[in-house]
C-alpha positions as CSV (number, residue, x, y, z in Angstrom):
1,X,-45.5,160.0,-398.4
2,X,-48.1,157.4,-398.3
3,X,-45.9,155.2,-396.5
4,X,-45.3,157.8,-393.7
5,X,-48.4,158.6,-393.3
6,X,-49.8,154.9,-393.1
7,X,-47.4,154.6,-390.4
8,X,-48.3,157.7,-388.5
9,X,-52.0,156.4,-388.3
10,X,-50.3,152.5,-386.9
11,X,-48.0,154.6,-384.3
12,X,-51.3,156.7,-383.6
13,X,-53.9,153.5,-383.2
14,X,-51.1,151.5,-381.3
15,X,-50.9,155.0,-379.2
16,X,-54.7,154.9,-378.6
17,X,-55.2,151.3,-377.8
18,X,-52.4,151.6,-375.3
19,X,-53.8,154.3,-373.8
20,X,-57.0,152.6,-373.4
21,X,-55.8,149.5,-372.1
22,X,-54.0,151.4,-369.7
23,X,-56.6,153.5,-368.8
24,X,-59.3,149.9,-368.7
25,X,-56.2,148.6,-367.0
26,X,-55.8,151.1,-364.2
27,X,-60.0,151.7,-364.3
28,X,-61.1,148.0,-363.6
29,X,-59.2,147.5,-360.4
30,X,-60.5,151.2,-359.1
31,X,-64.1,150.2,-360.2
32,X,-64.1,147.1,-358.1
33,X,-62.2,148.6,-355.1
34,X,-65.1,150.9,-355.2
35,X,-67.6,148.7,-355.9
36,X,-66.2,146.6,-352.4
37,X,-65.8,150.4,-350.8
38,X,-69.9,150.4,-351.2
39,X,-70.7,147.3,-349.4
40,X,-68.6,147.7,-346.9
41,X,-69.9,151.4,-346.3
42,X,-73.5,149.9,-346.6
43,X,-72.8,147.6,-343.5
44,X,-71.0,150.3,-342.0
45,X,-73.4,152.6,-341.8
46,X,-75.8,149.7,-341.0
47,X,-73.3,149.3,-337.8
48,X,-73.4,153.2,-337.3
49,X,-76.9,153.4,-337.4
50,X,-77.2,150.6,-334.7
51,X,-74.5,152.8,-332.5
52,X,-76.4,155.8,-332.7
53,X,-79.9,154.0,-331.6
54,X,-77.6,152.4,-328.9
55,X,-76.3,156.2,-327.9
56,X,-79.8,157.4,-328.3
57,X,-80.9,154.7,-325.7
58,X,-78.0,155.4,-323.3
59,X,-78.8,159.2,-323.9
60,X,-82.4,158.9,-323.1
61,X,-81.2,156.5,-319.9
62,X,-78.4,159.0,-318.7
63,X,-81.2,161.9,-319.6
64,X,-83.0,160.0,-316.9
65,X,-80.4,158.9,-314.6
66,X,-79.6,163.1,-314.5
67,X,-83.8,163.6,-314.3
68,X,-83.7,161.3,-310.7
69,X,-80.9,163.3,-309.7
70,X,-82.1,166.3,-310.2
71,X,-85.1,165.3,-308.4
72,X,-83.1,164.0,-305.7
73,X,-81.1,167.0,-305.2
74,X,-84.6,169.1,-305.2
75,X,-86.0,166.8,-302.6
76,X,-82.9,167.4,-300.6
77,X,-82.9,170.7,-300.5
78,X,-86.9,171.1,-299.7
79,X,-85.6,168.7,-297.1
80,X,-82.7,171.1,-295.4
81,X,-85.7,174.1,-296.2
82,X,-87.8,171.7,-294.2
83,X,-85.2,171.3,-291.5
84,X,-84.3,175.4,-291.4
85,X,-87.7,176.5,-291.2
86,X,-87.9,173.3,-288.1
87,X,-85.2,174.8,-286.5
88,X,-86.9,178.4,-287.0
89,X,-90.1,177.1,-284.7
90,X,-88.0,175.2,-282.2
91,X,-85.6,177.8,-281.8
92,X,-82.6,176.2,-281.4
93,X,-83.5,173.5,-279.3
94,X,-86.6,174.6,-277.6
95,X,-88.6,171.6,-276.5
96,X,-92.3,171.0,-275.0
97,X,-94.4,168.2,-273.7
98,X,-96.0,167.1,-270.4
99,X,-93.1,166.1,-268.0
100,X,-95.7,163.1,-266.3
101,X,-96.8,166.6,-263.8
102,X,-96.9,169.7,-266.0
103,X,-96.7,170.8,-269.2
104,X,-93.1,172.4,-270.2
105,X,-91.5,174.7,-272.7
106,X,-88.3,175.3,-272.2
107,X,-84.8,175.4,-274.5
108,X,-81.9,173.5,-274.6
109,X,-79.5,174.7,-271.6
110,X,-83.0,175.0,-269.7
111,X,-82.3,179.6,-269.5
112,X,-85.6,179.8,-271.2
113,X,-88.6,177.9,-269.2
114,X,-92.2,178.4,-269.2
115,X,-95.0,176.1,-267.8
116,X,-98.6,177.2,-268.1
117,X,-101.1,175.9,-265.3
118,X,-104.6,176.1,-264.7
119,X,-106.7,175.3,-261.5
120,X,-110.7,175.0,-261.9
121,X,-112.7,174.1,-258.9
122,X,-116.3,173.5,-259.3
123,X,-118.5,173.8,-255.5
124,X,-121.6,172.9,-254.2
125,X,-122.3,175.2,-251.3
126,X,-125.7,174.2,-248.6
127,X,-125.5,177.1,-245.5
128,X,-128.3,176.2,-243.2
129,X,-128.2,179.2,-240.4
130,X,-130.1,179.4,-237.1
131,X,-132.6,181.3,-236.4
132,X,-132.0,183.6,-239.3
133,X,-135.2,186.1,-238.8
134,X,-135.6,186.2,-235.1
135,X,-137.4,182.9,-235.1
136,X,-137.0,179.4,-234.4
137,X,-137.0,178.2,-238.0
138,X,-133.8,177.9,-240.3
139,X,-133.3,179.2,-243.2
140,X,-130.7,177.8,-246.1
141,X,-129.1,178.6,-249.1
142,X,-127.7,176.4,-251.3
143,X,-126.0,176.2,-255.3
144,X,-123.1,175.6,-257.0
145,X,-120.4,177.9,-258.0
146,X,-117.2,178.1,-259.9
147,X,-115.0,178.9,-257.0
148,X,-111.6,179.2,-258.6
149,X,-111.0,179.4,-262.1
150,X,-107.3,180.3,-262.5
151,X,-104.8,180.3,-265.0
152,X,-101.2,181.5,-265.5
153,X,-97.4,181.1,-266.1
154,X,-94.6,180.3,-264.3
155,X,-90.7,179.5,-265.3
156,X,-87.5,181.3,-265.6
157,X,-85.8,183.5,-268.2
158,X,-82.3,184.4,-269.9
159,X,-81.1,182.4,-266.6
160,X,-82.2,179.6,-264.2
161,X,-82.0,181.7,-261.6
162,X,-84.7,184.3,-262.8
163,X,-87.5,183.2,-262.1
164,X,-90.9,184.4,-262.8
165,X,-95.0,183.6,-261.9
166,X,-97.5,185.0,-262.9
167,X,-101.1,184.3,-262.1
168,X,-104.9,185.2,-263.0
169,X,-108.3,184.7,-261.7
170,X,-112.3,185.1,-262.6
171,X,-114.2,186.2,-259.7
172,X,-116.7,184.0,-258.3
173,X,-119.2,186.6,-258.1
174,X,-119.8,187.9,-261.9
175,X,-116.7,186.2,-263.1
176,X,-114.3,189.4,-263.9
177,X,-110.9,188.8,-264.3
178,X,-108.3,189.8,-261.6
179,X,-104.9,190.2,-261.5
180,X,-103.6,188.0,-258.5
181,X,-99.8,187.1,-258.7
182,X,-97.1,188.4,-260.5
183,X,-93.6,188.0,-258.7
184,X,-89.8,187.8,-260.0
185,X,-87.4,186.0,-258.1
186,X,-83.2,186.6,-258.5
187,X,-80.6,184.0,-256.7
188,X,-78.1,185.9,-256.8
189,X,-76.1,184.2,-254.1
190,X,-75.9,180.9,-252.4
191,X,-78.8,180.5,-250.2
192,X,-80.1,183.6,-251.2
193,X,-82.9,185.3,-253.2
194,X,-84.5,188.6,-254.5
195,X,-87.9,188.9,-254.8
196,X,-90.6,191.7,-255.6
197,X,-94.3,191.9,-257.3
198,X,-97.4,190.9,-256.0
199,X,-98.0,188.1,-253.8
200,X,-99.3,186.6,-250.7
201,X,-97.9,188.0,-247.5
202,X,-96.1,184.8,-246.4
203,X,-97.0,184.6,-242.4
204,X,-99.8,182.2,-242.2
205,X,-98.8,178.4,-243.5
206,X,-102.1,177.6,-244.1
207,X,-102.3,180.7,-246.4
208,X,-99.5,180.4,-248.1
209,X,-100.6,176.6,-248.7
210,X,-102.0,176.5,-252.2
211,X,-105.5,176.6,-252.3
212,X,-105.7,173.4,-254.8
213,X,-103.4,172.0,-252.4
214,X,-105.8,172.2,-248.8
215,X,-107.0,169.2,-247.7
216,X,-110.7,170.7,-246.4
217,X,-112.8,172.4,-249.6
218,X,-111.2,175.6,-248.4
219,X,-109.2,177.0,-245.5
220,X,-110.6,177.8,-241.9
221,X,-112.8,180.2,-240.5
222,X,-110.2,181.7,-238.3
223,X,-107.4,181.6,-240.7
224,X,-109.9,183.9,-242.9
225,X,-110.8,186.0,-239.9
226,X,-107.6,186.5,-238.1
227,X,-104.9,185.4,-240.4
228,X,-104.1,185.1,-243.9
229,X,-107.9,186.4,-245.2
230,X,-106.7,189.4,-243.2
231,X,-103.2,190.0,-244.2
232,X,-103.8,188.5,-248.0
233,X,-101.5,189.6,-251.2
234,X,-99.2,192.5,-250.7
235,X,-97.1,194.5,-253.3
236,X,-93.4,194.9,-252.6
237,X,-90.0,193.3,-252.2
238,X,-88.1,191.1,-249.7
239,X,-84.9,188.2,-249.1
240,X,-85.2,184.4,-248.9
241,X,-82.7,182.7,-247.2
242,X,-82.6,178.7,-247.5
243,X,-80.4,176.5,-246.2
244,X,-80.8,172.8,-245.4
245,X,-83.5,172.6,-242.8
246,X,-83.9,176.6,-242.5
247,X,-85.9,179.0,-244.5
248,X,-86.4,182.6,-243.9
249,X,-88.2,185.0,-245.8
250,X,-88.4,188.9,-245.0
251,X,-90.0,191.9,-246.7
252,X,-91.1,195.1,-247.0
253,X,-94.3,196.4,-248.6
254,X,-97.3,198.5,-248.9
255,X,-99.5,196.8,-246.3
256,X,-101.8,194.2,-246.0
257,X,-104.5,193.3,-248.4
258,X,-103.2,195.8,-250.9
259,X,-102.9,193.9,-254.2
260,X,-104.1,195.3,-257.2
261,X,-104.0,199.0,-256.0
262,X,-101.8,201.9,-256.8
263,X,-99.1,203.6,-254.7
264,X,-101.0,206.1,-253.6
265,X,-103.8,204.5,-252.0
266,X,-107.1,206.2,-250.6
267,X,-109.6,205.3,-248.1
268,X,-110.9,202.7,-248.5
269,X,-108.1,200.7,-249.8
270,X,-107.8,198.7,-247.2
271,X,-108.7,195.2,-245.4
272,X,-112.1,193.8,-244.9
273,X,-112.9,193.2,-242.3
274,X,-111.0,197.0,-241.8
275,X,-108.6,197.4,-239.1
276,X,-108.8,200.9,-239.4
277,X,-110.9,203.3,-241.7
278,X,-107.7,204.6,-243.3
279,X,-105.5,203.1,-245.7
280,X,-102.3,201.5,-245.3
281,X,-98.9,203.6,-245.2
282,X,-96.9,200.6,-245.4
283,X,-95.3,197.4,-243.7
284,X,-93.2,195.0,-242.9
285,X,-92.9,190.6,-242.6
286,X,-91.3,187.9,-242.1
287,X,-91.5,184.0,-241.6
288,X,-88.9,181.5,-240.3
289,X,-89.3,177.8,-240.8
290,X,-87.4,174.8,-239.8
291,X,-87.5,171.4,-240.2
292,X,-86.8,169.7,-236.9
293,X,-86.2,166.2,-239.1
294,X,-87.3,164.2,-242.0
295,X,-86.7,165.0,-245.7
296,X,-87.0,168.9,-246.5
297,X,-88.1,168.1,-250.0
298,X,-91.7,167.7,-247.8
299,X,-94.2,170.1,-250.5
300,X,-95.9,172.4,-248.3
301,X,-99.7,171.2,-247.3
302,X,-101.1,168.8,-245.2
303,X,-101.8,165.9,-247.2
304,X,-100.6,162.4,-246.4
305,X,-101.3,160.9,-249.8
306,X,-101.0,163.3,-252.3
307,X,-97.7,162.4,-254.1
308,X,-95.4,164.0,-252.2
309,X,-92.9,160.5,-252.5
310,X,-91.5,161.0,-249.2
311,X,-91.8,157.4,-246.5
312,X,-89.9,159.2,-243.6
313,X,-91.9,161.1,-240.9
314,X,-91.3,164.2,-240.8
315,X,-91.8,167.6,-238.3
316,X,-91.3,171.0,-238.9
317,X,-92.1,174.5,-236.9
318,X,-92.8,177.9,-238.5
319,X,-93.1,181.4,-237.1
320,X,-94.7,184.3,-239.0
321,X,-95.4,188.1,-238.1
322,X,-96.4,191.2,-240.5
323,X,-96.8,194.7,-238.9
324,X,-98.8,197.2,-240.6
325,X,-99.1,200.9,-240.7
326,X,-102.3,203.2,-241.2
327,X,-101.5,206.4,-239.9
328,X,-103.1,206.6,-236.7
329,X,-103.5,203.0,-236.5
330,X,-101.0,199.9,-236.2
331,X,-101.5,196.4,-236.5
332,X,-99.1,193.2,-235.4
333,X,-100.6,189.9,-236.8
334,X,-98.8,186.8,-236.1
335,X,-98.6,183.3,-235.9
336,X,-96.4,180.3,-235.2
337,X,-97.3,176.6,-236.1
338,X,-96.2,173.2,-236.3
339,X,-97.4,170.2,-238.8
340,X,-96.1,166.4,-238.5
341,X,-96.2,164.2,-240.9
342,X,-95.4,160.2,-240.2
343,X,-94.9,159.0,-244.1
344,X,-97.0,159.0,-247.0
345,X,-99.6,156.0,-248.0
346,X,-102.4,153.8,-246.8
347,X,-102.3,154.4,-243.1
348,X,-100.1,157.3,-242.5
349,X,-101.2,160.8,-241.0
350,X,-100.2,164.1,-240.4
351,X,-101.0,166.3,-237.4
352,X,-101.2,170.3,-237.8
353,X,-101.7,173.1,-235.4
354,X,-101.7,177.1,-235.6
355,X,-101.9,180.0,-232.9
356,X,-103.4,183.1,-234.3
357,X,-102.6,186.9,-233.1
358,X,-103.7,190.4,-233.9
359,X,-102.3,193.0,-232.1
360,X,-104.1,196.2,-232.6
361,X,-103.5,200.2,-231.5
362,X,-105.4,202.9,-231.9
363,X,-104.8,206.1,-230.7
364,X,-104.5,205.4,-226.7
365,X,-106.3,202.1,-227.4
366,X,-105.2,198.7,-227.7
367,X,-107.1,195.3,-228.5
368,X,-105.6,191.9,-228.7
369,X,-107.7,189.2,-230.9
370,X,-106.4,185.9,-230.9
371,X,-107.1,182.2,-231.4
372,X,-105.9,178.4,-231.9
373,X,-106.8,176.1,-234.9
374,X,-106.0,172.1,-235.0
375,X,-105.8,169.4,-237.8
376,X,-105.8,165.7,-238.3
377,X,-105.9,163.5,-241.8
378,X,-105.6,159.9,-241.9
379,X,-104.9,157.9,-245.0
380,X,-107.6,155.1,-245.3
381,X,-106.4,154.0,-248.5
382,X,-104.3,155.0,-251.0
383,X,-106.5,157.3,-252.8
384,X,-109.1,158.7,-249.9
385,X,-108.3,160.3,-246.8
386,X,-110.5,161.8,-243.5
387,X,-109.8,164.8,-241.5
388,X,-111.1,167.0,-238.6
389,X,-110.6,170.8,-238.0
390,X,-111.5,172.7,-235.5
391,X,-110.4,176.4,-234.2
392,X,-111.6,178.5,-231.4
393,X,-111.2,182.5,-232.0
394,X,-111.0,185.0,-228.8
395,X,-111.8,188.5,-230.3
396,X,-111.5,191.4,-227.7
397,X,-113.9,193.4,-226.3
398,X,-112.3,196.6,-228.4
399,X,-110.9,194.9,-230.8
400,X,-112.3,194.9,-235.0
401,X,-114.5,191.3,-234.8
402,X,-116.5,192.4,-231.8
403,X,-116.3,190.7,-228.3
404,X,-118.3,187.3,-228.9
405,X,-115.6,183.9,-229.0
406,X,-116.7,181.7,-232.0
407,X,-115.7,177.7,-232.9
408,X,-115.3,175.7,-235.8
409,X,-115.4,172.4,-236.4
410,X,-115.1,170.3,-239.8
411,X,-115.0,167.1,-241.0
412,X,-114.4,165.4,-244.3
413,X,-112.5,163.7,-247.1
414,X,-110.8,162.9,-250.0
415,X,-110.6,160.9,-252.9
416,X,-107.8,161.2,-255.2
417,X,-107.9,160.4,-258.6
418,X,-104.7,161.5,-259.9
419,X,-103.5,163.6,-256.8
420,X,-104.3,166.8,-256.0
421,X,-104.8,167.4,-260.0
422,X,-107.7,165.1,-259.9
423,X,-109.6,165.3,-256.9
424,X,-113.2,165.4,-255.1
425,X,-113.5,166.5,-251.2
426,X,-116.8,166.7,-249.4
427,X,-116.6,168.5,-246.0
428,X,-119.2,169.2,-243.2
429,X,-118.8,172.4,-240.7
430,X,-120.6,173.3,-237.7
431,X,-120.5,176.8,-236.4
432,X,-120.9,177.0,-232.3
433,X,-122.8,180.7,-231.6
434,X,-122.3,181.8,-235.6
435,X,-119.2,184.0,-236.8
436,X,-119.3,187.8,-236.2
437,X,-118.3,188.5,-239.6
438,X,-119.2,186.5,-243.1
439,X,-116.9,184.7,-245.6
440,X,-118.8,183.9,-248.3
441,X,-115.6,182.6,-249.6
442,X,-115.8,179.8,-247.7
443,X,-119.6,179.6,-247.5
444,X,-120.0,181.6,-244.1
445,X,-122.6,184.0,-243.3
446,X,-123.1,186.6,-241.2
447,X,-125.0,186.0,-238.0
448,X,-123.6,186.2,-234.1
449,X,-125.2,184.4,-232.1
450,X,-126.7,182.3,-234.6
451,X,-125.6,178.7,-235.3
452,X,-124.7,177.9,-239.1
453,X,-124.1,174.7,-240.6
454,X,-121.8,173.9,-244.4
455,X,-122.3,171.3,-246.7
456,X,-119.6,171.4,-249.2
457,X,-118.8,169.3,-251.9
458,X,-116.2,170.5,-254.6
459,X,-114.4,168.8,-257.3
460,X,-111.2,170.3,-258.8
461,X,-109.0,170.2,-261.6
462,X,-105.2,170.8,-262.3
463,X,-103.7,171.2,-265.7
């Protein structure tokens, strides 16, 4: 029994110790793998902490790389914003500037067009007249005065050949504002043209010459008389046919000198000086013009200098006539003229000359008034010319400017400073035996029999 149980207890301690060596045996190797596992995890998380510091630096430089994108893609679309609201004012290709002679605002294909102008003329007017009270003494008058102070616009619309011009004025005595132009013009065929509005009645060619374009301060005494001061703006509608040398215009309208009224016009309503007491019913015009040679790209107006760029000489001939009826009462004013022009620059010239009709019939009475008007402009130097005008007027004994024949003569010049945009012109006129009618336009009194002389001096501006 005691043997047995002695050699339980070896087989048990031999059973222990091998257990413990081979659990120190299989312990040891795992305590040092994980002793190694440590150091190893120490450096790599030493490693990982330097890759995520490394990431966190790349992150922070992609975070802004994306930031200067972002910004970049903002700034190009406040750019295209930029761009959609440009296109918004310019309208699709609208443009504007000053073309070197006007200013211009137009689109691209040129349908839309508009050019605003403006003409400001500042005069000083001396009128010394004869024997004003009776006596021998003279009496004068003299001051400035804003003559013309216009403004308006001019172009075309939804087509280049729609055309347009419209134009306002202050009046030189208390400076209201008056409608005077405001015309439409269709081609709606080669060579041809619709027109209707208000306008002047185009018989007279110094009339119908602009007045920033004249080369005296302002037109004649018998063009004011007898011509275009008589027949003046009309309302209605008329053709233009142009061809080469040949341009002829005809219409049909209310009457002379009836701009700015209504269509059913009263007494009154009518031209001053007044053909007839009664207003007009309506009438009729026309005007033919041809160039007999030179360039027809001539602008109309008598200058020599002005900046018309043509060297050629050049002549052309004109007729004009515009019958008006009053009721009991006609009128036939007409005219025919011819200006020549030998080139443009220092020492070239132009000639002009102008008869003037009125045919008048009232009742069983008839009166014929007419009269003859001559020009000549030299070009001294290329900015300053001189002229002379003179006209002789033969009213008839029954006819509306009494019986008494008047002259005119003037003399004068220019000096351009950037054309007729830019210019002053100082004028002198003598008046033989007075005028039988005033024309305070053109710084005339009233006084028959009376000789008048007309300082003028006037500068002007074109924009």
């Amino acid at each position: 029994m005691t043997t047995n149980r002695s050699n339980l207890k070896r087989v048990a301690f031999a059973a222990a110790s091998a257990a413990a060596v081979a659990t120190f045996g299989f312990a040891a190797p795992a305590l040092a793998e994980e002793e190694m596992s440590s150091a190893e995890l120490l450096k790599k998380i030493e490693e990982l902490q330097k890759q995520v510091e490394s990431l966190q630096s790349n992150q922070e430089a992609t975070t802004r790389q994306l930031t200067a994108a972002e910004i970049d893609a903002a700034v190009a679309r406040v750019l295209d914003d930029a761009e959609a609201r440009s296109d918004m004012l310019s309208m699709q290709g609208f443009t504007a500037g000053h073309n070197g002679k006007e200013f211009v605002l137009q689109n691209e294909d040129g349908t839309f067009k508009l050019v605003p102008n403006f003409q400001f003329q500042l005069r000083w007017v001396s009128n010394i007249l004869e024997d004003a009270g009776g006596g021998s003494d003279f009496e004068s008058d003299e001051g400035f005065e804003i003559r013309r102070m216009k403004f308006g616009v001019k172009g075309n619309a939804f087509s280049k050949d729609l055309k347009y011009d419209f134009k306002w004025a202050t009046n030189d005595d208390g400076g209201a504002l008056i409608l005077e132009d405001a015309k439409i013009a269709w081609a709606f065929a080669d060579n041809w043209t619709f027109f209707a509005g208000q306008f002047k009645d185009p018989v007279h060619f110094e009339e119908i010459t602009s007045s920033s374009r004249q080369m005296a301060v302002d037109r004649s005494l018998i063009n004011e008389l007898i011509g275009g001061g008589l027949t003046d703006r009309v309302q209605g509608a008329g053709f233009t046919y142009e061809q080469d040398k040949l341009k002829a215009t005809f219409l049909y309208h209310d009457g002379i000198n009836t701009d700015n009224t209504e269509f059913a016009r009263e007494a009154g309503d009518g031209i001053t000086p007044s053909i007839s007491p009664d207003p007009p019913q309506f009438g009729g015009a026309a005007r033919v013009e041809y160039l007999v040679f030179g360039d027809s790209a001539v602008k109309k107006d008598f200058a020599t200098i002005a900046g018309n760029g043509v060297d050629e000489a050049s002549l052309a001939v004109g007729v004009g006539a515009d019958f008006t009826d009053f009721g009991d009462e006609e009128a036939l004013i007409h005219t025919a003229d011819v200006i020549y022009k030998s080139g443009e620059g220092q020492g070239s010239y132009s000639l002009f000359a102008a008869y003037y009709g009125v045919y008048t019939e009232t009742g069983m009475d008839t009166g014929y008034t007419y009269g003859f008007e001559g020009l000549a402009a030299y070009a001294v130097t290329e900015k300053m010319d001189v002229f002379a005008r003179g006209s002789f007027t033969d009213p008839d004994d029954d006819g509306f400017l009494g019986d008494d024949d008047f002259f005119e003569a003037t003399v004068g010049g220019n000096y351009y400073f950037a054309n007729h945009s830019a210019k002053v012109t100082v004028d002198v006129t003598y008046l033989f035996d007075g005028t039988p009618d005033s024309a305070s336009g053109i710084g005339v009194r009233s006084g028959d029999d009376d000789d008048q002389i007309i300082v003028r001096g006037q500068f002007q501006l074109l924009i």
